[in-house]
N, CA, C and O atoms as CSV, one atom per row, in Angstrom:
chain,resi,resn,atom,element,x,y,z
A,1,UNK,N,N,0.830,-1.172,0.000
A,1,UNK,CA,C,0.000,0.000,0.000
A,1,UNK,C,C,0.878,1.240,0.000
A,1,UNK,O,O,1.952,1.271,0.602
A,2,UNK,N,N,0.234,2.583,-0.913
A,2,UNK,CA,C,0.992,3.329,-0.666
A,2,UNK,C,C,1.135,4.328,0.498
A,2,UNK,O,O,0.497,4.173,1.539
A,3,UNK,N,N,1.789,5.121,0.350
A,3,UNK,CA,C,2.006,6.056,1.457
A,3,UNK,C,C,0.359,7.189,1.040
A,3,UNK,O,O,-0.037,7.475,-0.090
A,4,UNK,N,N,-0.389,7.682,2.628
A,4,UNK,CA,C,-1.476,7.954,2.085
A,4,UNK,C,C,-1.900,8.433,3.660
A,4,UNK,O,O,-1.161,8.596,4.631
A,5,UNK,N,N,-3.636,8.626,3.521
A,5,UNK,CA,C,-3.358,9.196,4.617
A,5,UNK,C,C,-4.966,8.706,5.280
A,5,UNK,O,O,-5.726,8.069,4.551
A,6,UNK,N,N,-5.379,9.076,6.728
A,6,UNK,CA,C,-6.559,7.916,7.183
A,6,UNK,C,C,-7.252,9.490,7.833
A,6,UNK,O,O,-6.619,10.338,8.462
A,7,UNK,N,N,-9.159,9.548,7.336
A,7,UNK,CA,C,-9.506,10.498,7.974
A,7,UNK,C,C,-11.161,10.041,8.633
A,7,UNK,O,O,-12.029,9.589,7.886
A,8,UNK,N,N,-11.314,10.188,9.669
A,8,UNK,CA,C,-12.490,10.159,9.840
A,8,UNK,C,C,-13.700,11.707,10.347
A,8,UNK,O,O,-13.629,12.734,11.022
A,9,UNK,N,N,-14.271,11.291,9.864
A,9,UNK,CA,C,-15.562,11.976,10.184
A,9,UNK,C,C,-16.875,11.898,10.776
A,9,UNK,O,O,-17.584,11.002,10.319
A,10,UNK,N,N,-17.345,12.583,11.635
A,10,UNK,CA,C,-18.597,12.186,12.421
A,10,UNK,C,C,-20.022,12.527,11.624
A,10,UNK,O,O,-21.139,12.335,12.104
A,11,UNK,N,N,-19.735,13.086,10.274
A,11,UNK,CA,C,-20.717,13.057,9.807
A,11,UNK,C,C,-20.717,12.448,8.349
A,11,UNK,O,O,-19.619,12.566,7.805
A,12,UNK,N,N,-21.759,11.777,7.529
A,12,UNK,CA,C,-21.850,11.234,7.050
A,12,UNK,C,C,-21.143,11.768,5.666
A,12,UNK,O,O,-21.070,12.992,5.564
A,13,UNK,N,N,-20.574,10.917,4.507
A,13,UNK,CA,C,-19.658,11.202,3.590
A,13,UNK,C,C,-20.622,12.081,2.864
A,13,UNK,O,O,-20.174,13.179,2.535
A,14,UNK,N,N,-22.212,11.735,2.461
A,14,UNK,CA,C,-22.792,11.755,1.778
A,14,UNK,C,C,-23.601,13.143,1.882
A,14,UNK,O,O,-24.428,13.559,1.070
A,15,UNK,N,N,-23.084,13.884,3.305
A,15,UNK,CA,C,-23.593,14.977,3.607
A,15,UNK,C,C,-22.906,16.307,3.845
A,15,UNK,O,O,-23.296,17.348,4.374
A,16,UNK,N,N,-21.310,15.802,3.069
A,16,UNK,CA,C,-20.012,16.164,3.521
A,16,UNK,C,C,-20.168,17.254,2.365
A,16,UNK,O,O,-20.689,16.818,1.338
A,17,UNK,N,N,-19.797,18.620,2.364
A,17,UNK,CA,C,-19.418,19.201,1.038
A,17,UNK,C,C,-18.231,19.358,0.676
A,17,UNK,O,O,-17.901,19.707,-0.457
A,18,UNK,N,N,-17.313,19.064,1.794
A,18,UNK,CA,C,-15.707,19.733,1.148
A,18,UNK,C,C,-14.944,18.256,2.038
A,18,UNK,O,O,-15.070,18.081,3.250
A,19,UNK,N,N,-14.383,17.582,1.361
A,19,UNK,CA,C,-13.532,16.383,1.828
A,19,UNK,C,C,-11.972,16.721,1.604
A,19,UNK,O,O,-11.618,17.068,0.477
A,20,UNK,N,N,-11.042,16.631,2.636
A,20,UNK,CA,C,-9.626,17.403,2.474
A,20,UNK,C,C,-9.398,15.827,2.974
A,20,UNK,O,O,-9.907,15.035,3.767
A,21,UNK,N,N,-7.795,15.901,1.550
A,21,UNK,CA,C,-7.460,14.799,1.614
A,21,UNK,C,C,-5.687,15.107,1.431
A,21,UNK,O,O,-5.095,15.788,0.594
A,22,UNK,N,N,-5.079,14.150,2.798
A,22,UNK,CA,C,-3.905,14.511,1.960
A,22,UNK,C,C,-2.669,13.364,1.083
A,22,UNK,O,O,-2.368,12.212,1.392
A,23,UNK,N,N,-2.315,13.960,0.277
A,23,UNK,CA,C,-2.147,13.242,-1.028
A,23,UNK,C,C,-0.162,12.867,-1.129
A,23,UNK,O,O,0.693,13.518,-0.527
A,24,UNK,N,N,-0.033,12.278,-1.585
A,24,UNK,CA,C,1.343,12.206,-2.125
A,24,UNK,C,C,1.486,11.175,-3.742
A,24,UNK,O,O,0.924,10.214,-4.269
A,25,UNK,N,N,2.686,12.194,-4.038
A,25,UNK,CA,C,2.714,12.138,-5.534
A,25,UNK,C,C,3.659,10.831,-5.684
A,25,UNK,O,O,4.562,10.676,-4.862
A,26,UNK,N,N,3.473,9.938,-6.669
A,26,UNK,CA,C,4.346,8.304,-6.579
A,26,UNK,C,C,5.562,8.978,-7.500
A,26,UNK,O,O,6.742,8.646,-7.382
A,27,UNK,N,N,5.188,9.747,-8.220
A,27,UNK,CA,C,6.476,10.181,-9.105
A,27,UNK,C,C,7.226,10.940,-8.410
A,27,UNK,O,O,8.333,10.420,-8.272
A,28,UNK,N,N,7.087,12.445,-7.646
A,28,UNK,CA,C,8.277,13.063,-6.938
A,28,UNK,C,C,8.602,12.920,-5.493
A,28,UNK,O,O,9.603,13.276,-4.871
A,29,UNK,N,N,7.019,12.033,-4.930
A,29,UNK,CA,C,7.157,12.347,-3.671
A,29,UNK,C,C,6.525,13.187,-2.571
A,29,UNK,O,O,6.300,12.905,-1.395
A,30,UNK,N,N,6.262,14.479,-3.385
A,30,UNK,CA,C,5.808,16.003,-2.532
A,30,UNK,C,C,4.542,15.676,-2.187
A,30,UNK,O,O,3.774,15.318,-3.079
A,31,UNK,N,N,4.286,15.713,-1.397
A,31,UNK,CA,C,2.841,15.685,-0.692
A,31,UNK,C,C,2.071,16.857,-0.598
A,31,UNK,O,O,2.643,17.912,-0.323
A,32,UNK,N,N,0.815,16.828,-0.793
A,32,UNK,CA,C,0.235,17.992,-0.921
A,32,UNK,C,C,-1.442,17.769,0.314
A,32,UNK,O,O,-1.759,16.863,1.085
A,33,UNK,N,N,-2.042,18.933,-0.019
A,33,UNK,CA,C,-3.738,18.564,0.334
A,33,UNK,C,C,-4.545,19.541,-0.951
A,33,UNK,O,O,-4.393,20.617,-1.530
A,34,UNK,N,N,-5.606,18.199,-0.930
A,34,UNK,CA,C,-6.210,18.524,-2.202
A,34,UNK,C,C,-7.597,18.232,-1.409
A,34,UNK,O,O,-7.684,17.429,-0.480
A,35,UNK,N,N,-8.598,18.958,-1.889
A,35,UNK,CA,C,-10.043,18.944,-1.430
A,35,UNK,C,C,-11.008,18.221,-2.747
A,35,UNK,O,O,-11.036,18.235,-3.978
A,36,UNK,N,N,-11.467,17.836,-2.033
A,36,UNK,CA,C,-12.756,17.110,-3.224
A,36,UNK,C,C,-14.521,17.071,-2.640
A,36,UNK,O,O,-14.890,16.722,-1.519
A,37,UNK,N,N,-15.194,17.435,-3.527
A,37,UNK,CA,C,-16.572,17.645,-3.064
A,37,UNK,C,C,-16.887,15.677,-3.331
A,37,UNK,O,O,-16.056,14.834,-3.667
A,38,UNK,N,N,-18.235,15.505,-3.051
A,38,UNK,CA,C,-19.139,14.523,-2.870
A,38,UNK,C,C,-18.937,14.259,-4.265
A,38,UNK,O,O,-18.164,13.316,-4.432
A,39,UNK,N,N,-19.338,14.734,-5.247
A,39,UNK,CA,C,-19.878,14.447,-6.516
A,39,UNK,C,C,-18.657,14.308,-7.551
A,39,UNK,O,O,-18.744,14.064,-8.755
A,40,UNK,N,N,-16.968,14.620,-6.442
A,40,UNK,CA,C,-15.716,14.155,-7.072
A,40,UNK,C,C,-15.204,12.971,-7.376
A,40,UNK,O,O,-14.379,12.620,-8.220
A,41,UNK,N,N,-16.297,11.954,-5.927
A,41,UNK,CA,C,-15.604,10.723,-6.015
A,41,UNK,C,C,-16.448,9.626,-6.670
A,41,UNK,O,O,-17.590,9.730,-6.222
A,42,UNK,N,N,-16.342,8.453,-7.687
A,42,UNK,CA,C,-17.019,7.805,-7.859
A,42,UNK,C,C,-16.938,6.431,-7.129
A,42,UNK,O,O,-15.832,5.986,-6.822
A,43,UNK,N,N,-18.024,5.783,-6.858
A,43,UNK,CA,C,-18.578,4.340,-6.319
A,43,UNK,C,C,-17.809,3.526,-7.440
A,43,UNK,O,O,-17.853,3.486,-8.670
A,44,UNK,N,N,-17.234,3.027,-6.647
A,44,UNK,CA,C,-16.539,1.585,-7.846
A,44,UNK,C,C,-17.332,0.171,-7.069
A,44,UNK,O,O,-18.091,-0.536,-7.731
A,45,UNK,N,N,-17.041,-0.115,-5.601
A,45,UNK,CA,C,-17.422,-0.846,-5.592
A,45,UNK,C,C,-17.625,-1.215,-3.651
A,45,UNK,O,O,-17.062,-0.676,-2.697
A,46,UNK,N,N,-18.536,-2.202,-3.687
A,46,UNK,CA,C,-19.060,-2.223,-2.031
A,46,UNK,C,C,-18.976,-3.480,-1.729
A,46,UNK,O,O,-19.567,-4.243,-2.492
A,47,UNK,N,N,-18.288,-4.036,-0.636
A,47,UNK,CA,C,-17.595,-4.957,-0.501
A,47,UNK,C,C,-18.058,-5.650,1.190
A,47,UNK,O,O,-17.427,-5.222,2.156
A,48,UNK,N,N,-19.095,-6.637,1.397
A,48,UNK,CA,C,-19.782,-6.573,3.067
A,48,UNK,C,C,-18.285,-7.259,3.568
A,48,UNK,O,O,-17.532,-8.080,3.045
A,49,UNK,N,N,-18.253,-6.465,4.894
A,49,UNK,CA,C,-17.070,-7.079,6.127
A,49,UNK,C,C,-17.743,-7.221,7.333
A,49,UNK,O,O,-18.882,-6.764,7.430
A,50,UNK,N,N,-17.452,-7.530,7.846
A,50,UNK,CA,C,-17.278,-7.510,9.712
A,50,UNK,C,C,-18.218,-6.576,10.567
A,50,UNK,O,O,-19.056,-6.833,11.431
A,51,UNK,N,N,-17.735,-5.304,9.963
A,51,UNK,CA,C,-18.300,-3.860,10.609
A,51,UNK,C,C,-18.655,-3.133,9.322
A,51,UNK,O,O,-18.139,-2.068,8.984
A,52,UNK,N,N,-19.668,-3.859,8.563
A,52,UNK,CA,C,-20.591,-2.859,7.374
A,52,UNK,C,C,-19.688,-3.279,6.094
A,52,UNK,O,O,-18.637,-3.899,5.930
A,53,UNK,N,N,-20.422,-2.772,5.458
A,53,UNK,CA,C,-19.941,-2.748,3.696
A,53,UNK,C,C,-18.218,-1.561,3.669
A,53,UNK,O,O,-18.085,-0.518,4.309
A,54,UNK,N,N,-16.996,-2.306,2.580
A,54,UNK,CA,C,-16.255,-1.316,2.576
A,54,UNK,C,C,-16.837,-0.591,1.211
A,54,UNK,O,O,-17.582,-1.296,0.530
A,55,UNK,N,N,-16.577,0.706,0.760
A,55,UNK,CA,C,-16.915,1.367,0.016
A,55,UNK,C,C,-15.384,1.545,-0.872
A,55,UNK,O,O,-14.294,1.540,-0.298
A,56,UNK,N,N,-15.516,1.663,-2.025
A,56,UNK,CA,C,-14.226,1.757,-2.716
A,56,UNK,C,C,-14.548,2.948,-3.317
A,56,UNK,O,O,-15.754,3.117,-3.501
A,57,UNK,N,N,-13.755,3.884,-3.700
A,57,UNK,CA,C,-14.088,5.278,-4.430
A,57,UNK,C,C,-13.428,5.173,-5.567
A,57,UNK,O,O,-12.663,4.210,-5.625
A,58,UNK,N,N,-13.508,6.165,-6.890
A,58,UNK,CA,C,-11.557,6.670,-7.347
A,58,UNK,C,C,-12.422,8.092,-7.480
A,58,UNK,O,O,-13.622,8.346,-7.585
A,59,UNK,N,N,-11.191,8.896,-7.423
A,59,UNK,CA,C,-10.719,10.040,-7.806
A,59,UNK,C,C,-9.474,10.607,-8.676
A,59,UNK,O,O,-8.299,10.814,-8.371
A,60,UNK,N,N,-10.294,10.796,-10.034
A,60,UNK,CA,C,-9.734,10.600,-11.290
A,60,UNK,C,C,-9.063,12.380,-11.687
A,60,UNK,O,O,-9.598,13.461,-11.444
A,61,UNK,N,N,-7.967,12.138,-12.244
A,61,UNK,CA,C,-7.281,13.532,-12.648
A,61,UNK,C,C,-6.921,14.507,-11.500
A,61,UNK,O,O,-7.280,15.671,-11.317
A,62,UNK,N,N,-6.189,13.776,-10.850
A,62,UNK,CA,C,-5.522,14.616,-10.068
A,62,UNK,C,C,-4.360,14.791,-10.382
A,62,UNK,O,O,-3.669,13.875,-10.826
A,63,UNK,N,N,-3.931,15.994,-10.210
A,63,UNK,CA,C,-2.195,16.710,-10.839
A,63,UNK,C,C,-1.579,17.153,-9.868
A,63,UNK,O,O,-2.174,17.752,-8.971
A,64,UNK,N,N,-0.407,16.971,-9.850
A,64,UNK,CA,C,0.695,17.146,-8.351
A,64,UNK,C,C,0.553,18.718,-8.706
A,64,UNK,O,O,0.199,19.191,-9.786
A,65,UNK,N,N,0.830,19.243,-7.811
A,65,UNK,CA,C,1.463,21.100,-8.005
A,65,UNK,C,C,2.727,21.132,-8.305
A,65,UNK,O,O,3.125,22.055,-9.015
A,66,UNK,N,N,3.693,20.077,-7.807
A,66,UNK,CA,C,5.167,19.838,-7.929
A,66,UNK,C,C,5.376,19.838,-9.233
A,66,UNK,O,O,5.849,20.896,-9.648
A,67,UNK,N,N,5.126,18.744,-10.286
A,67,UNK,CA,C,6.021,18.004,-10.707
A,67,UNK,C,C,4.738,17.972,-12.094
A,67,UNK,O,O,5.222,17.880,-13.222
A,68,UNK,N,N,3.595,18.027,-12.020
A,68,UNK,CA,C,2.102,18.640,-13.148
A,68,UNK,C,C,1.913,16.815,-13.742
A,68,UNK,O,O,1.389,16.589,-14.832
A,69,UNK,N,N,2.483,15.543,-12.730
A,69,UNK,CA,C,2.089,14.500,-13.107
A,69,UNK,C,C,0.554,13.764,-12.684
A,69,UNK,O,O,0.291,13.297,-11.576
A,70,UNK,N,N,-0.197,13.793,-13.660
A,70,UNK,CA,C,-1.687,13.681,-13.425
A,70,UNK,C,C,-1.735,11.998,-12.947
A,70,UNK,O,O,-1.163,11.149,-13.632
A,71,UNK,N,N,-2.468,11.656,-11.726
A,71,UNK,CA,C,-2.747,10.225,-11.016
A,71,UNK,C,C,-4.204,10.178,-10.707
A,71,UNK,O,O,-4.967,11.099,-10.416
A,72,UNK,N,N,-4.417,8.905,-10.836
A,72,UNK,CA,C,-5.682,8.416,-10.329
A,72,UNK,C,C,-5.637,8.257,-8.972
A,72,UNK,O,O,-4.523,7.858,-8.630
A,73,UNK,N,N,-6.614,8.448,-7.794
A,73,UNK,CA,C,-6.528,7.896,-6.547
A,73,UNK,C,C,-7.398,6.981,-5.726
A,73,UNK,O,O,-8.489,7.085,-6.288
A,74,UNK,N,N,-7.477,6.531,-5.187
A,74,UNK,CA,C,-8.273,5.421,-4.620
A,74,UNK,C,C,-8.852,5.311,-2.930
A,74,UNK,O,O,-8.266,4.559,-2.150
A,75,UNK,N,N,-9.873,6.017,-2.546
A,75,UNK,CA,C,-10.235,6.131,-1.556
A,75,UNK,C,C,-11.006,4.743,-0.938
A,75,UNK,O,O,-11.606,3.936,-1.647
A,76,UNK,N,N,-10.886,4.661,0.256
A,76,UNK,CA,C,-11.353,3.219,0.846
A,76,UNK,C,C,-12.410,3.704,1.953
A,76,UNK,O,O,-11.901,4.563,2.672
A,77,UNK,N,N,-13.796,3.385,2.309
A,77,UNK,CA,C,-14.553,3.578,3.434
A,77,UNK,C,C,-14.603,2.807,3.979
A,77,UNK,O,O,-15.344,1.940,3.516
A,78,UNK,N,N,-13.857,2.438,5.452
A,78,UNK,CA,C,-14.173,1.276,6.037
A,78,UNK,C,C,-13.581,1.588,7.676
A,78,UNK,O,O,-12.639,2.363,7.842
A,79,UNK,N,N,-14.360,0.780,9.020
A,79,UNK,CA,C,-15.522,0.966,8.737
A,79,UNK,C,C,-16.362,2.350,8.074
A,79,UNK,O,O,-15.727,3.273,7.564
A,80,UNK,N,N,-17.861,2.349,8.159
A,80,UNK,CA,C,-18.067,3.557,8.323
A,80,UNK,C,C,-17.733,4.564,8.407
A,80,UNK,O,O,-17.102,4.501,9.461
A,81,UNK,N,N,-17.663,5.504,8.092
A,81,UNK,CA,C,-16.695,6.888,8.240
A,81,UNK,C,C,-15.628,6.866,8.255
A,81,UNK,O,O,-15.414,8.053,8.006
A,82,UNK,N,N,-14.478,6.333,8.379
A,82,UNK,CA,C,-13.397,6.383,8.007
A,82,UNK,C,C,-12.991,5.534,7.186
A,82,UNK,O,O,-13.118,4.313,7.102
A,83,UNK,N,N,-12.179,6.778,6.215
A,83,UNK,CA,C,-11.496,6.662,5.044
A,83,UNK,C,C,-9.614,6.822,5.141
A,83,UNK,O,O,-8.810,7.531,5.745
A,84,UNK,N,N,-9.580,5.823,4.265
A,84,UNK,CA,C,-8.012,5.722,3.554
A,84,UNK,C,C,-7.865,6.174,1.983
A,84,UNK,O,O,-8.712,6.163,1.089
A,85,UNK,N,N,-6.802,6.484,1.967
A,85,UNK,CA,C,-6.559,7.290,0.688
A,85,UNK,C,C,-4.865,6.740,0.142
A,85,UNK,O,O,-3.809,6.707,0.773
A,86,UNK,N,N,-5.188,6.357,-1.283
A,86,UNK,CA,C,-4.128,5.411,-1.672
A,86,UNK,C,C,-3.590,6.283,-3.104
A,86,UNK,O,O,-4.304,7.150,-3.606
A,87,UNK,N,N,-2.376,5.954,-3.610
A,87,UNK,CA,C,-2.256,6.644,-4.648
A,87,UNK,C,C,-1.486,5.643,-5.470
A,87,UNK,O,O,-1.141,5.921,-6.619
């Protein structure tokens, strides 16, 4: 897994307007924070565990500020409200 980062929230994703995520680039390294609304991330796929369904996201076209190399990213919901963020 990559280097990435784990956030939770007490309120629901789905009611969230501004999601701050922080990011690192696989090509230079530089880590940044990048914000994404609700309607940034898409449902790939829902997966039942233990403690609820995991939720898989991506978040497509993201560009470092560093280095202008555009990546896909991969958000994880699990449990509930908290999220991981993969690059």
């Amino acid at each position: 897994m990559q280097k990435g980062s784990y956030l939770s929230y007490k309120t629901n994703i789905y009611k969230m307007k501004k999601i701050n995520l922080n990011l690192c680039c696989k090509k230079c390294g530089n880590t940044f924070k990048y914000v994404v609304t609700r309607k940034d991330l898409q449902e790939n796929q829902l997966v039942p565990r233990s403690m609820g369904c995991e939720t898989e996201y991506t978040l497509s076209e993201v560009i470092c500020p560093h280095c202008n190399r555009e990546f896909e990213v991969e958000v994880f919901e699990y449990p509930e409200n908290t999220f991981q963020v993969t690059t």
